[in-house]
N, C-alpha and C positions, 0 to 999 in steps of 0.2 A: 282831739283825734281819737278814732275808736280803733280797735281791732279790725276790723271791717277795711276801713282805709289802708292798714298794711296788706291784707289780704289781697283789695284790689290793684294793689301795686306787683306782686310778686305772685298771686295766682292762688289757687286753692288745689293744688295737687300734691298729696298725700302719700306716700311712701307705704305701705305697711307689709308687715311677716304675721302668719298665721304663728301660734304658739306653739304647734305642736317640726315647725321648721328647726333646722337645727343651725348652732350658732356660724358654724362657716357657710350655712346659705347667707346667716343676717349680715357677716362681713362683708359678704359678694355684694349685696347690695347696698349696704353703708358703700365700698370704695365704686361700685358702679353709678350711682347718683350721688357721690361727692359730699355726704350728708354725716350728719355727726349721730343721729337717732330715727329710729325708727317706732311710730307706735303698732303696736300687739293687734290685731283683728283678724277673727275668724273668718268675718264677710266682708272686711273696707269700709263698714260704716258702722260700728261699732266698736268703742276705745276699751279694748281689754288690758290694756298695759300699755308700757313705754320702754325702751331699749335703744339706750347710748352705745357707743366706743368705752364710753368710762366704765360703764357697768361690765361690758368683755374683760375691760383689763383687771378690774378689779377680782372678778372670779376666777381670772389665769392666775391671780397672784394666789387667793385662798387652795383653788382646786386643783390645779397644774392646766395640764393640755386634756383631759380630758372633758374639759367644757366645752371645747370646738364642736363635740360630736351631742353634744346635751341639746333637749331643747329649749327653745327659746323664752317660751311659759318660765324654765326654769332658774333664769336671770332677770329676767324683766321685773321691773317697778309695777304693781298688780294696781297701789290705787294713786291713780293718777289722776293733779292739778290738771283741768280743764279750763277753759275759758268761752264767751259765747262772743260773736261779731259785735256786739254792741256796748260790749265791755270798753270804759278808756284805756286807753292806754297806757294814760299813768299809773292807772292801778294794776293792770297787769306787768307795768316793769318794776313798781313795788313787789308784787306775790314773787318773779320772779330776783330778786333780789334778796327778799329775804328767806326764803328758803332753795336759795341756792339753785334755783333750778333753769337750764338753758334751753327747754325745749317744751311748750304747752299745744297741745291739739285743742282745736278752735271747735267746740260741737255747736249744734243747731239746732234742735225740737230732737234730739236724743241720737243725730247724725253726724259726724265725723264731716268736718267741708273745709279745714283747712290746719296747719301747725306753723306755730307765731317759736322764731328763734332767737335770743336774746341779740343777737345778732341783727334782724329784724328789727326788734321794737330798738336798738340803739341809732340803725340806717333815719329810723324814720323822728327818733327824736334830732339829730341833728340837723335832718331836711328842715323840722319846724322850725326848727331854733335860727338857720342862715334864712329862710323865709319871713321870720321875725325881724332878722340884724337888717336884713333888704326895706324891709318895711318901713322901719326908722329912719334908714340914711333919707331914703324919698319923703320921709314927713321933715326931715331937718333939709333938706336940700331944696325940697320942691316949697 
């Protein structure tokens, strides 16, 4: 299974905040699309960064409330793991696993087309895996 195959299951549309936006426009859109991150682009097809919920609370805790009004550039994760659609999958729930990370934007010949959530790569290894358990019973049955 590749990246590509989650992609084609869940879509390739992309979320993003310009960096120069400030952190209560990137809240509005984190809770208006139900999303846990957001990646940084100046024109939507270009990965300037990455910006969680974690990353907000983390610098509410260092900065106070004056971050709500900061911008975005200035929380954001600057170099950001990427991944390409033809990447496996395992290896991408590897990278994200071992360095911790829940959210990788999917580029393409140097384009932004999609963002894989750990969330995601766990949906679709379970799909494989009851696809697998299915597969067996009908080779022991049939």
């Amino acid at each position: 299974m590749r990246v590509r195959d989650v992609l084609a299951h869940k879509g390739g549309d992309v979320v993003t905040i310009g960096p120069d936006a400030s952190c209560r426009e990137l809240l509005a859109l984190l809770a208006q699309h139900n999303i846990g991150a957001v990646v940084v682009s100046a024109d939507g097809i270009t990965v300037a960064g990455i910006v969680s919920e974690r990353d907000v609370v983390r610098r509410l805790h260092d900065l106070g409330a004056e971050v709500l009004n900061a911008p975005v550039g200035r929380i954001a994760t600057l170099h950001v793991r990427t991944c390409d659609p033809e990447d496996p999958l395992d290896d991408l729930r590897e990278t994200m696993t071992l360095h911790r990370i829940r959210h990788i934007p999917v580029v393409s010949q140097e384009r932004l087309v999609g963002i894989v959530s750990i969330g995601d790569v766990v949906k679709s290894t379970i799909s494989q895996l009851e696809d697998e358990r299915q597969h067996l019973i009908d080779y022991l049955q049939g």
